[in-house]
Backbone as CSV, one residue per row, in Angstrom:
resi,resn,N_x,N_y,N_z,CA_x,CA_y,CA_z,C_x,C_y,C_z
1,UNK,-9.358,21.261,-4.403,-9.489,19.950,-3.810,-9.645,20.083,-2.299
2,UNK,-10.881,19.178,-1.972,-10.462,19.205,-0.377,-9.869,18.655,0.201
3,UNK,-9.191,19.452,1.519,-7.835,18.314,2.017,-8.365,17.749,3.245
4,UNK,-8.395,16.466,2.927,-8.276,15.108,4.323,-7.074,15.483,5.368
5,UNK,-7.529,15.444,6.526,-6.384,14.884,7.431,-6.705,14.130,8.296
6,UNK,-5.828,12.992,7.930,-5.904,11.074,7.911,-5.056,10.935,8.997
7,UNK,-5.359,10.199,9.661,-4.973,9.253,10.677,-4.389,7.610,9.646
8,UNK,-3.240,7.225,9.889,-2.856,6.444,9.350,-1.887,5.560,10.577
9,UNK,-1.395,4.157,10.077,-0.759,3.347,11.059,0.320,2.809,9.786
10,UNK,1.329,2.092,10.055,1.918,0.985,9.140,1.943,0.205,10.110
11,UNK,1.758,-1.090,9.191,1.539,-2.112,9.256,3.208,-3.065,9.429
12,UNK,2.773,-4.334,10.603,4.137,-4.666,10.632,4.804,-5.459,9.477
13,UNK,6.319,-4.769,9.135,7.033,-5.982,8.329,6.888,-5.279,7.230
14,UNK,7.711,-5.847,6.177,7.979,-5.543,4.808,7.132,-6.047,4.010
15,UNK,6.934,-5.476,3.070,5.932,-6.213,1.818,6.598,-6.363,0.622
16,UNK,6.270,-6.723,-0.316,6.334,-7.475,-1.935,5.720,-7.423,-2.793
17,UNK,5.549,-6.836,-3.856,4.720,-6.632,-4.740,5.390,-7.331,-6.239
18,UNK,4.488,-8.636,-6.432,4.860,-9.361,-7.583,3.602,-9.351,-8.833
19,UNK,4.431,-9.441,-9.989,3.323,-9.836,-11.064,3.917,-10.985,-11.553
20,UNK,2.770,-11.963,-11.932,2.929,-12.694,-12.637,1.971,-13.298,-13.900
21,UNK,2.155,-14.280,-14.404,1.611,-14.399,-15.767,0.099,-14.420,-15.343
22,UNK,-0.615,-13.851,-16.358,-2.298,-13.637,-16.313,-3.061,-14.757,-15.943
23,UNK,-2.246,-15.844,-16.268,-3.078,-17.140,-16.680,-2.432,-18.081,-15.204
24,UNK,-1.959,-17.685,-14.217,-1.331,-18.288,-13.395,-2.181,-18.790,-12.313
25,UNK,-2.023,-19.821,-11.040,-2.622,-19.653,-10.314,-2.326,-19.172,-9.206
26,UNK,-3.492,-19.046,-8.325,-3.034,-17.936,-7.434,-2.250,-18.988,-6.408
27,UNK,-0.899,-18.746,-5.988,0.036,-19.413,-5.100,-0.323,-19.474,-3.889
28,UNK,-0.110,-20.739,-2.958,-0.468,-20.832,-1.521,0.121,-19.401,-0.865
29,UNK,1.192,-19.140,-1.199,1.926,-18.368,-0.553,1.691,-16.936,-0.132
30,UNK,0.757,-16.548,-1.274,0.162,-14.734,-1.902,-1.010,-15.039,-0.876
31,UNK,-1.308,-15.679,0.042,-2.709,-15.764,0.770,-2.284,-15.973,2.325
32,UNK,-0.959,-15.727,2.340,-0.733,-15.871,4.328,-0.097,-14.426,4.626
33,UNK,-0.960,-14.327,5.740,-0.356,-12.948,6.512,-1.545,-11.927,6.991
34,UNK,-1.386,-11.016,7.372,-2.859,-10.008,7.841,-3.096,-8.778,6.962
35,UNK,-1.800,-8.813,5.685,-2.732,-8.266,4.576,-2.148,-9.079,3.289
36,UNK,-3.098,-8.889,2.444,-2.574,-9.423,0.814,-3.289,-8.715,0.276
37,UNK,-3.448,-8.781,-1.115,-4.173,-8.375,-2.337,-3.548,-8.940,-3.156
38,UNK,-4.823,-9.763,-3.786,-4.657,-10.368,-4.884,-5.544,-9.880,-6.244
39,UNK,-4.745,-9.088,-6.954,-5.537,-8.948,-8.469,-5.031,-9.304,-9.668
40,UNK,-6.181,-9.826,-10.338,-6.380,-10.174,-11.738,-6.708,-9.578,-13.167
41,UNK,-5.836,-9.547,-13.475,-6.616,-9.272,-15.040,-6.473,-9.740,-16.398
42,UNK,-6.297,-9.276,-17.449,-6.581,-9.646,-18.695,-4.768,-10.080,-18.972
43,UNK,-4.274,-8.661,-18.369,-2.599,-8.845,-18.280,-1.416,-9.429,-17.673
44,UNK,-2.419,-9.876,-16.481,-1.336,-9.362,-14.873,-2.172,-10.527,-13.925
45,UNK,-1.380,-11.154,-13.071,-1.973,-11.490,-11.710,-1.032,-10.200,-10.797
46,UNK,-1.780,-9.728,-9.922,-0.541,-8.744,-9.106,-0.901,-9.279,-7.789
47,UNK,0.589,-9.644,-7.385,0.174,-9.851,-5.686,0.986,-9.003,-4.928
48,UNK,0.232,-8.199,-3.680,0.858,-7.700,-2.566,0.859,-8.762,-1.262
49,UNK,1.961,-9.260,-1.022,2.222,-9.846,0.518,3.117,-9.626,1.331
50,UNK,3.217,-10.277,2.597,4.440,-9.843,3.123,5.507,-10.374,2.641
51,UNK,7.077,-9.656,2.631,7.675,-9.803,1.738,8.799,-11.074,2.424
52,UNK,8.201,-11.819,3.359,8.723,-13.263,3.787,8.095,-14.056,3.116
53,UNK,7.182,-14.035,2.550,6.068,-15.374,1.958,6.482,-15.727,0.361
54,UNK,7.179,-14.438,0.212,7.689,-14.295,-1.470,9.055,-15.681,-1.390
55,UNK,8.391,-16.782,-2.304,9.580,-17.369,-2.999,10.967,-16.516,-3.752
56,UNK,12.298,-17.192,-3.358,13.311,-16.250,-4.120,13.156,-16.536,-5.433
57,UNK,12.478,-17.628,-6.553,12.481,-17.792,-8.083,11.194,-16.797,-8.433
58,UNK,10.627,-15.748,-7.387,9.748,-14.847,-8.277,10.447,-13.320,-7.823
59,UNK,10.764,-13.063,-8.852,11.447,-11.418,-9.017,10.358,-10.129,-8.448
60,UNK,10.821,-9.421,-7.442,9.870,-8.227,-6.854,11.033,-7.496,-6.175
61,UNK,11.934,-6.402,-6.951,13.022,-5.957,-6.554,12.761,-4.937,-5.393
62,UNK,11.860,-4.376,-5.294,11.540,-3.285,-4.152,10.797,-4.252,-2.997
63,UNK,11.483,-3.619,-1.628,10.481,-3.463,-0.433,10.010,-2.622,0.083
64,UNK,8.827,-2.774,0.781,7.611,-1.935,0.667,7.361,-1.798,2.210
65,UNK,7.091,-0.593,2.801,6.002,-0.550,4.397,4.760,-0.268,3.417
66,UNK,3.674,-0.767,4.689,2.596,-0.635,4.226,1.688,0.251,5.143
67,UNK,1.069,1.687,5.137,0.385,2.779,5.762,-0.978,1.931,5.133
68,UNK,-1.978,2.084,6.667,-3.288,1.087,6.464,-3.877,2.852,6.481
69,UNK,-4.550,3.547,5.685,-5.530,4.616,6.340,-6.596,4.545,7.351
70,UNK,-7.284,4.712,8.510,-7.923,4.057,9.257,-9.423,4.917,8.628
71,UNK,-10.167,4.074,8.576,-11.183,4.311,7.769,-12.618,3.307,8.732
72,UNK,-13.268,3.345,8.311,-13.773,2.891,6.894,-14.416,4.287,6.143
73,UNK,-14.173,4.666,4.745,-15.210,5.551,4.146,-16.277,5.531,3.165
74,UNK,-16.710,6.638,3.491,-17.985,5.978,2.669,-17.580,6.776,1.124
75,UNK,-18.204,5.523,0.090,-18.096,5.858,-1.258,-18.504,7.142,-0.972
76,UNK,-18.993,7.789,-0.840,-19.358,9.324,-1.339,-18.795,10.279,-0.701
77,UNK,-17.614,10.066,-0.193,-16.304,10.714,0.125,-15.684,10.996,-0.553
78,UNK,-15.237,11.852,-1.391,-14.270,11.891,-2.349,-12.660,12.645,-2.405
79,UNK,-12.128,12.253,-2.438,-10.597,12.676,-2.643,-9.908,12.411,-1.177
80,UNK,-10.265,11.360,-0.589,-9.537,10.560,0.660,-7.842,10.185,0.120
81,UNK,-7.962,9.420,-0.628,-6.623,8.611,-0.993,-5.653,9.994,-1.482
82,UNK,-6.739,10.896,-2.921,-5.763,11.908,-3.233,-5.146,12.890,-2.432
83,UNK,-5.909,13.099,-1.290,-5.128,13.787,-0.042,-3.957,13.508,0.676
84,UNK,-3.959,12.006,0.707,-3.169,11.292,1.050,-1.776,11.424,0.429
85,UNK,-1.747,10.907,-0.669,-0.945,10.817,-1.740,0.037,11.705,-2.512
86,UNK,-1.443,13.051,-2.477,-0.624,14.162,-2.965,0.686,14.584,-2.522
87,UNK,0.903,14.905,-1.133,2.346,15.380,-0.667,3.499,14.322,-1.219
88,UNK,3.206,12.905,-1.693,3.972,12.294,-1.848,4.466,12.049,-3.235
89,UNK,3.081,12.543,-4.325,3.446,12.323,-5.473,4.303,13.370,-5.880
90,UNK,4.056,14.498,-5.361,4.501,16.141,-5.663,5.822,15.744,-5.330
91,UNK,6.143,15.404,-4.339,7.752,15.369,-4.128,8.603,14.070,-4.549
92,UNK,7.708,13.189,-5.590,8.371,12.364,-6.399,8.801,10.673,-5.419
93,UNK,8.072,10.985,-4.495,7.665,9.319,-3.171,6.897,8.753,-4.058
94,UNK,7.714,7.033,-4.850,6.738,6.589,-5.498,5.820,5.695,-4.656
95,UNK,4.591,4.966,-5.097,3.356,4.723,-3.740,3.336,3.480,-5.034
96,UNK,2.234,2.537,-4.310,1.590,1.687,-4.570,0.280,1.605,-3.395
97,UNK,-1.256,1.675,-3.980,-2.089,1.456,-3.824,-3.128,0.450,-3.642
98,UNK,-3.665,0.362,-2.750,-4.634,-0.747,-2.963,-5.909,-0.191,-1.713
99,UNK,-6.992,-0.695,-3.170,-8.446,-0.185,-2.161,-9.050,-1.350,-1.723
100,UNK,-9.543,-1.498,-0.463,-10.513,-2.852,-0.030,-11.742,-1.659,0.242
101,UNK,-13.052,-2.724,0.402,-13.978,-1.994,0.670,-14.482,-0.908,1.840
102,UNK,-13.775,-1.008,2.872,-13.648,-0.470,4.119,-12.477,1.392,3.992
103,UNK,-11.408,0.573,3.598,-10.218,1.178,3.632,-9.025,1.359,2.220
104,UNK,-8.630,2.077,2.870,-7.189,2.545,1.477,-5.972,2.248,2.093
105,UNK,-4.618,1.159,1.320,-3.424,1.007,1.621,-2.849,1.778,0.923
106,UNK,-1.909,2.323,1.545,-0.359,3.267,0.619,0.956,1.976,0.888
107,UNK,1.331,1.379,-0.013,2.942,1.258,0.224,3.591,2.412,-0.129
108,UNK,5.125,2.209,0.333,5.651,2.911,-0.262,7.250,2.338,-0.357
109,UNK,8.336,2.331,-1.238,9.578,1.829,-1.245,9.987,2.300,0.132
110,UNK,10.765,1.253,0.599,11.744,1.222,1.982,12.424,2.342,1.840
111,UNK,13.074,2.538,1.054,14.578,4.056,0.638,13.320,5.041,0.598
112,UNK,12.269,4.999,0.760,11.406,6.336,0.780,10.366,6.678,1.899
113,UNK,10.979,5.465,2.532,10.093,5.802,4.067,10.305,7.085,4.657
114,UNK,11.419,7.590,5.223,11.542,8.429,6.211,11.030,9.717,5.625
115,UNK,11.503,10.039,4.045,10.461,11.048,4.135,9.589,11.336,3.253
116,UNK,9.121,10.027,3.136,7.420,9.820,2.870,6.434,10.738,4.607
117,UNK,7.475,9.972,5.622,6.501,9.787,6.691,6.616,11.862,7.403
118,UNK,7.854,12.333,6.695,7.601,13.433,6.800,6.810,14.286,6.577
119,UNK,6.913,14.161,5.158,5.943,14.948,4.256,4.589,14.910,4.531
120,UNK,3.809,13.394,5.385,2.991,13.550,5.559,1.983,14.129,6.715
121,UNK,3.336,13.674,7.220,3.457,14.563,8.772,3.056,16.199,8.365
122,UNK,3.929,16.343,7.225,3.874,18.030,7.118,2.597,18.799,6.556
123,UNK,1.972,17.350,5.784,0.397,17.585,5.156,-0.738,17.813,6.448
124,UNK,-0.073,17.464,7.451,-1.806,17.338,8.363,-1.839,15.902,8.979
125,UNK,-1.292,14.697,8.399,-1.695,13.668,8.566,-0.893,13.122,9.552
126,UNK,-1.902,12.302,10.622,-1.574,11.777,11.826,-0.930,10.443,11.868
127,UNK,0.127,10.026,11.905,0.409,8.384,12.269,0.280,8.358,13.736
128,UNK,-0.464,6.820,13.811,-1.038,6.449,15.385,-0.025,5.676,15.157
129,UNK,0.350,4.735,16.755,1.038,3.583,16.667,0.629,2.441,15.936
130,UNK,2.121,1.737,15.851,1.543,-0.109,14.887,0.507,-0.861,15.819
131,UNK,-0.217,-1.389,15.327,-1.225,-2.404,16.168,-0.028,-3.485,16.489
């Protein structure tokens, strides 16, 4: 595999990662802030927001930082994210993902920040300051 070394930032504030029923609509709430993701499917609505916007009657027991990769890449880049990721999956840092067209997000649980941000440190990968 070839190895990336990424320049990455987190993003300010805590995040939230909720599911709810397939058939739901999408809540005012899952749409304020300077990131979200909202996906749909057959099973799942899944929303990532910041984790102030989350009503307390919807259950999302983990909080999340969110590492923006600074990008943009081009589809025919391959193994960006898995570069990323790898040091973290190997040492058992669980992640949550999300691709926009530009760029790749990593969350990762709060209790796994510090050495998430090691490990990646120890991979090659650069954190710049928060915007």
């Amino acid at each position: 595999m070839e190895r990336h070394q990424l320049k990455f930032r987190e993003l300010p504030g805590l995040y939230a990662i909720a599911r709810l029923a397939s058939d739901a609509s999408v809540p005012d709430w899952a749409t304020k802030g300077d990131f979200t993701s909202i996906t749909r499917t057959a099973d799942e609505l899944s929303i990532v927001c910041p984790a102030g916007n989350l009503p307390q009657d919807v259950p999302a027991p983990h909080r999340w930082i969110c590492l923006k990769l600074e990008g943009p890449f081009p589809f025919s880049q391959t193994g960006i994210l898995l570069s990323f990721i790898d040091p973290l999956s190997t040492n058992g840092i669980p992640i949550f993902a999300v691709a926009t067209y530009d760029t790749d997000y990593v969350l990762i649980q709060e209790e796994f920040v510090g050495a998430a941000l090691d490990l990646l440190h120890g991979a090659g990968h650069e954190r710049i300051s928060k915007r």
